[in-house]
Every structure is written in structure tokens, then in C-alpha cells.
C-alpha positions as CSV (number, residue, x, y, z in Angstrom):
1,X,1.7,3.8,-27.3
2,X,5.3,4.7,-28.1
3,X,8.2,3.8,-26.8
4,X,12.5,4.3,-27.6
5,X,15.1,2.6,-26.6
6,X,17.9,4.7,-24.4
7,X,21.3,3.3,-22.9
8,X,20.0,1.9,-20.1
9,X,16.6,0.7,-20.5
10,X,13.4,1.3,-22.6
11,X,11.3,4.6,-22.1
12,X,7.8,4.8,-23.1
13,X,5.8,7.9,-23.9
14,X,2.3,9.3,-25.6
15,X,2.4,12.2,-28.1
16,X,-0.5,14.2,-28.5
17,X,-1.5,17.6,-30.7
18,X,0.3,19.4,-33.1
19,X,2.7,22.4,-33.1
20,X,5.9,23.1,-31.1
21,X,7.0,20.8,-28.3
22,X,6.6,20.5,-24.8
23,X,7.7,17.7,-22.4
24,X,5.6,16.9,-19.5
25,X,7.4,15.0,-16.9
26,X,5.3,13.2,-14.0
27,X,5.9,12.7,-10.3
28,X,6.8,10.3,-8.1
29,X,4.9,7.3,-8.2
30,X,3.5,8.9,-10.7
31,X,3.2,8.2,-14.9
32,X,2.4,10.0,-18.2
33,X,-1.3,9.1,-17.6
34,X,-1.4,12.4,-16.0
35,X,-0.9,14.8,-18.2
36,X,-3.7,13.4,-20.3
37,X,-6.0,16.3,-19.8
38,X,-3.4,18.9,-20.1
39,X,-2.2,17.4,-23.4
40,X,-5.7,17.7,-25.1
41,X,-5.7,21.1,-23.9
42,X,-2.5,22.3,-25.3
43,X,-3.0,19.7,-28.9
44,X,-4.1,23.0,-31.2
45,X,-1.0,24.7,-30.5
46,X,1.5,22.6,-29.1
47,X,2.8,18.6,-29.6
48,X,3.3,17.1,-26.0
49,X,5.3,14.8,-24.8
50,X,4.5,13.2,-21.7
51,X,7.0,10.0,-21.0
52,X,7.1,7.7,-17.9
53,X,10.6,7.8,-15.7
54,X,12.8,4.3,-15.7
55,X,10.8,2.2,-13.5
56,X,7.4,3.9,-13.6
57,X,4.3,3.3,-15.8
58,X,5.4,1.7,-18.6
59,X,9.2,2.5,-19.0
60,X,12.0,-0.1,-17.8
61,X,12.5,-1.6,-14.8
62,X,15.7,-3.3,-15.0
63,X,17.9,-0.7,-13.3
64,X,20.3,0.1,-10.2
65,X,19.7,3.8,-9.6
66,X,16.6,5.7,-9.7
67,X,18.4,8.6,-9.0
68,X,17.4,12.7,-9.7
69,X,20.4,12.7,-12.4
70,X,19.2,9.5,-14.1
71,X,16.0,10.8,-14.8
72,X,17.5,13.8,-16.1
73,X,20.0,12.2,-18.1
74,X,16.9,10.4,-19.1
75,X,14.9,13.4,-20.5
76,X,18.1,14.5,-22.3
77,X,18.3,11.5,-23.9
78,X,15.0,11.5,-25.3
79,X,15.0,14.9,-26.5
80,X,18.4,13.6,-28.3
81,X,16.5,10.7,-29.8
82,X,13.4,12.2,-31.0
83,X,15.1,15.2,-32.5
84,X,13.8,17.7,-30.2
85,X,16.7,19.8,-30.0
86,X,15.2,22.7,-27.3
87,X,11.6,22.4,-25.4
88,X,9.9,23.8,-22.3
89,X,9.8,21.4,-19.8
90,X,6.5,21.4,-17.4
91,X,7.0,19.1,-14.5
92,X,5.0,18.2,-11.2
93,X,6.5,17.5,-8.0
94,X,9.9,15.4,-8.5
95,X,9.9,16.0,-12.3
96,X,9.8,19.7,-11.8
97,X,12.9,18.8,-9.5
98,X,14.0,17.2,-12.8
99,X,13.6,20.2,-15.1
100,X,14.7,22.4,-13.4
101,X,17.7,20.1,-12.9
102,X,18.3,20.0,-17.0
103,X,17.8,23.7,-17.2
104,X,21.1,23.9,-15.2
105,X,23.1,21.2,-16.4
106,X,22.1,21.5,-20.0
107,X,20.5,24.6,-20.6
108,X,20.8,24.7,-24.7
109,X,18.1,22.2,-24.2
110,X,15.3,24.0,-22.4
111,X,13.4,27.0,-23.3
112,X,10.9,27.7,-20.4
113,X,10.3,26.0,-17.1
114,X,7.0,25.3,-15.2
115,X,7.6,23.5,-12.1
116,X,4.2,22.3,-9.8
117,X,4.2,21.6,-6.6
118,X,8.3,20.5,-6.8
119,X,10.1,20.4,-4.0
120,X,13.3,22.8,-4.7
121,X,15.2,21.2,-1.5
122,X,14.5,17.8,-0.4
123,X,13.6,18.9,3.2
124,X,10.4,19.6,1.9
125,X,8.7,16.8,1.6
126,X,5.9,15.2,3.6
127,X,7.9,13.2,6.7
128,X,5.6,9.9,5.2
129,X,7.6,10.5,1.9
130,X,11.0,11.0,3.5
131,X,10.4,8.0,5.9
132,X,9.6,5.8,2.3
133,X,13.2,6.6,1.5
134,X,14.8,4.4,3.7
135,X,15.1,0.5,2.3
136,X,13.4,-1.2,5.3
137,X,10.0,0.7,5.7
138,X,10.4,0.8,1.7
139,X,10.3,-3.5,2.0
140,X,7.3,-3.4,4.7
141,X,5.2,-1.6,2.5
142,X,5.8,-3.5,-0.8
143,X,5.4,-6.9,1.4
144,X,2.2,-5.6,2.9
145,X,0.9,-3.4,-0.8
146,X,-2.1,-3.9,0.0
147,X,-2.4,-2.4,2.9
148,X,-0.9,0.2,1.8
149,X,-3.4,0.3,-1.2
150,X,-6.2,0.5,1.2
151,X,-4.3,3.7,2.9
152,X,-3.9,5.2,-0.2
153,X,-7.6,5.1,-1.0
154,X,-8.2,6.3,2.9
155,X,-6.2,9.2,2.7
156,X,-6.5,10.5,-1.2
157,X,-9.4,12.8,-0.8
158,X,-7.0,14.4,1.8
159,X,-4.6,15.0,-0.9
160,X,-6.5,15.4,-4.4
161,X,-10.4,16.5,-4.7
162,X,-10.7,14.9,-7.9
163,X,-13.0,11.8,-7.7
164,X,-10.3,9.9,-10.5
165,X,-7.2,10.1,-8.2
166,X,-8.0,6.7,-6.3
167,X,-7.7,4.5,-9.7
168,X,-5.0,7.0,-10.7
169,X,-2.8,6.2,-8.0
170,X,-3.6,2.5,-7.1
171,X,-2.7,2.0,-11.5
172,X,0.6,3.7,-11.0
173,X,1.8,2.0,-7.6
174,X,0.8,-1.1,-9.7
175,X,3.6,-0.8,-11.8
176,X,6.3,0.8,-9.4
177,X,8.8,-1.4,-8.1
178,X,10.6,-1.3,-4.9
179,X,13.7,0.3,-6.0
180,X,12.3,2.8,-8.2
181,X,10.0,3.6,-5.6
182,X,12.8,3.7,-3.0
183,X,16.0,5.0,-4.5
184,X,13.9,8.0,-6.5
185,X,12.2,9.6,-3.0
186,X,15.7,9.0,-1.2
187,X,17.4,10.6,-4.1
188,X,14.8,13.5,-4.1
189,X,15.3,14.0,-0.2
190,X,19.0,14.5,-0.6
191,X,18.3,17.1,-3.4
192,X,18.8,20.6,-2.9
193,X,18.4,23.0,-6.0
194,X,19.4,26.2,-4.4
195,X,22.9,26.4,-5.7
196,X,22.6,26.0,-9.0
197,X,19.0,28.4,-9.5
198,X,21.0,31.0,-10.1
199,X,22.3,29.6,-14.0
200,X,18.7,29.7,-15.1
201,X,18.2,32.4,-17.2
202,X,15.0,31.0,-19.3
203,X,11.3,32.1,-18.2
204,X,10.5,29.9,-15.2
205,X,6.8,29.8,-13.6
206,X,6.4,27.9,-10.2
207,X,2.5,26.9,-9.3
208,X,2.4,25.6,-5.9
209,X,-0.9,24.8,-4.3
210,X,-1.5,26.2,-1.2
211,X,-3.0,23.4,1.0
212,X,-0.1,20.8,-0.5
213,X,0.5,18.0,1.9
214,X,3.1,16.2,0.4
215,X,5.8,19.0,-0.6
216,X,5.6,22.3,1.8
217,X,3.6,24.8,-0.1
218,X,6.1,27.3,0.5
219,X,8.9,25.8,-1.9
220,X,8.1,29.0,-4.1
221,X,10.3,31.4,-1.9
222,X,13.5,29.0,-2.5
223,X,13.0,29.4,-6.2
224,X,11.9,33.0,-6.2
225,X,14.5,33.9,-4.3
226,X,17.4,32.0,-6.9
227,X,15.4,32.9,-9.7
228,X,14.3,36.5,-8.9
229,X,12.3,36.6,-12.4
230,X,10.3,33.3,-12.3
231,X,6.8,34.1,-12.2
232,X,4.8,32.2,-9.3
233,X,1.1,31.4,-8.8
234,X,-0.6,30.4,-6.0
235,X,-3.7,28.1,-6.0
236,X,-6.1,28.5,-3.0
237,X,-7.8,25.6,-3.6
238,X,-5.6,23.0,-4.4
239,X,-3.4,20.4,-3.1
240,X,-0.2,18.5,-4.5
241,X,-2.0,17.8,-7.8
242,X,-3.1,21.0,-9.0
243,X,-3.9,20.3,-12.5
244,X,-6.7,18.0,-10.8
245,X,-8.0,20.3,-8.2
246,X,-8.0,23.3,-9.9
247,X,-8.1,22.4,-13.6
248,X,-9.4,25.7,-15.4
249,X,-6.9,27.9,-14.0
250,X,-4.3,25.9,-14.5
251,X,-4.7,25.1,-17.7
252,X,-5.1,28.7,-18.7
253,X,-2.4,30.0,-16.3
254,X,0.5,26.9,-18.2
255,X,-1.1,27.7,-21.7
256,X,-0.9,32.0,-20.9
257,X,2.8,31.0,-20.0
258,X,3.7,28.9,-22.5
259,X,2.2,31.7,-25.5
260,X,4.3,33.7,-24.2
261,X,6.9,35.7,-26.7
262,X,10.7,35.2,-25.5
């Protein structure tokens, strides 16, 4: 377990592997814990870096915005800190948002993008994740957890396949608080990426699964059409968390990508 201190608030991360770095950045309500799988993966080629957001898994808590641009401020930071100087970022759902977010405002830092499953606008998302971004069904849900534990467990075999994600999720809602689970979905709603897709001009590669529930599985004809020269792939089988349902091709479809000569 690592961790650094930023300006606002301590980030913890896992490294894992050696070789050139990569950044893996996790979802919403969401955590490093992950990317475990993809990290051992990529360990004989690469050194990956999988860090929790401000006010997920491990990382501080003790903030006032949650926002899209604090997380990517966030990222920058820790690429400052750690002397990673330029990276390819690989991010599922609203930490591909994030990437792809860095890749515009500071693109010096990144060398390839792979978003999965990321909503590219914030109309996208599920209408349970858009109605979690607004404060009072936010406070319902954190005074009744539980219950909405229980509904997690219900519904997660309609979302993810893999047998793991139950104890995935109810871990990671375990150390979300409400405004890191509130401000960072209403943030993400209000984000739309199409304006500034266009400055990219590193490799991108969008996976969306095609029976995703919880971001529309057609959020890779927004990027393709800003970024006419990102590559996309399309899972059949998978969900939201592709990397779960569909692990062999996805692994070999990121690792293909991130071999690839620039």
C-alpha cells in the first residue's frame, strides 16, 4: 500500500510490474481494487499505476468538490509527484471521462488513451445514476445503505457476470462517502466531452460493452465521430465492467493497444 500526499488531500495507489508506465483510473464508486487483474497481466512489460479518486477506496475524504476537474487535476498531480512525466491513461466509465479530460487539458502528459464503458456526455448514464446526483435521494440512500446494499447484491448479476462483483461493490460503497458519491455522478452528468475531442491527437481506443446498463452502449459514435482515428471495440458479451465479463479479450485487445509503436 502506497500512498502521496497532493494539495488537497492524500491519494493512495498500488504499483505493480515492471517496464513503462500506465495509469489505471477506476469508476465511480469504484477503487484501484479493480484493475488488480489487469495489472498482473500487463507486470512483464509495463509498471501500473492504479490510484483511488479523493474520496474513494483509500484516498481522502476531507474535501468540498468531487468534481470531473478535481480528479483530473488529481491524476496530474500524481504524475507530477511520482515523476511520470508522460503515460497512457486506461480508464473505466467516469475515469475514462477523466482521461480523456487530461488528454485535452494537458496533453504533454498523456501518450495513448483507452476509455471503457465512459460516458463521453453525461446524458448517458443510467436514469438510477443520474437520479443519485441530486443531494436528497443521495441522503435517502446513505441513511437507508443497507438497503441499498441489499439492491446492489439483487441487481449485480444484471450488470456484471463475474461471481466477485457483489464483494467488489458492497467493499467500495463501504468507503464512499456521501459527497464523493454525490458531487462526482452530478458532476459527471453535466459533463459533455464533445467539444474538446477534437485536440486529441494521441492513439485513443474506446471498448464499450454492448449490453451496458449503466452508460448507453453507444457512447462510441460521440468519440468516433470527435476522434475520427480512435480505434473502437465492441464486446458482445459484456456489460459496464468489461474487464470482468469478458476478461481474455480484453486483456489482449488493452495489451495489442498499448504495444503498439507511435
Amino acid at each position: 500500500m502506497s500512498s502521496i500526499t497532493t494539495d488537497q488531500g492524500i491519494v493512495h495507489y498500488e504499483v505493480f510490474g515492471r517496464g513503462q508506465p500506465v495509469i489505471l483510473l477506476h469508476g465511480w464508486l469504484g477503487s484501484w481494487g479493480l484493475w488488480q487483474e489487469t495489472m498482473s497481466h500487463l507486470s512483464q512489460g509495463y509498471r501500473s499505476y492504479a490510484l483511488d479518486f479523493w474520496g474513494f477506496g483509500e484516498s481522502g475524504k476531507k474535501r468540498e468538490s468531487y468534481a470531473i476537474q478535481d480528479f483530473v487535476s488529481l491524476v496530474d498531480q500524481f504524475m507530477h509527484l511520482l515523476g511520470i512525466q508522460r503515460a497512457p491513461l486506461v480508464g473505466h466509465s467516469m475515469g475514462g471521462t477523466v482521461a480523456l479530460s487530461l488528454a485535452i487539458q494537458h496533453p504533454g502528459r498523456v501518450s495513448r488513451v483507452v476509455v471503457v464503458g465512459s460516458p463521453i456526455v453525461g446524458s448517458a448514464l443510467a436514469p438510477a445514476l443520474k437520479l443519485s446526483g441530486r443531494r436528497r435521494i443521495a441522503a435517502i440512500l446513505f441513511e437507508q445503505m443497507w438497503a441499498f446494499r441489499l439492491g446492489m447484491r439483487i441487481v449485480s448479476s444484471f450488470i456484471c457476470r463475474d461471481a466477485r462483483f457483489p464483494e467488489m461493490m458492497a467493499r467500495d460503497l463501504s468507503r464512499t462517502t456521501l459527497e464523493s458519491f454525490l458531487f462526482s455522478i452530478a458532476s459527471l452528468h453535466r459533463t459533455d466531452l464533445r467539444p474538446g475531442l477534437p485536440k486529441i491527437q494521441v492513439p485513443v481506443l474506446g471498448m464499450f460493452g454492448k449490453r451496458d446498463n449503466i452508460v448507453h452502449p453507444m457512447q462510441w459514435q460521440p468519440l468516433k465521430e470527435g476522434i475520427p482515428q480512435a480505434r473502437i471495440e465492441r464486446f458482445p458479451q459484456a456489460g459496464h465492467f468489461i474487464m470482468l465479463d469478458e476478461p481474455d479479450a480484453f486483456m489482449h485487445k488493452l495489451k495489442e493497444f498499448l504495444d503498439e509503436k507511435t
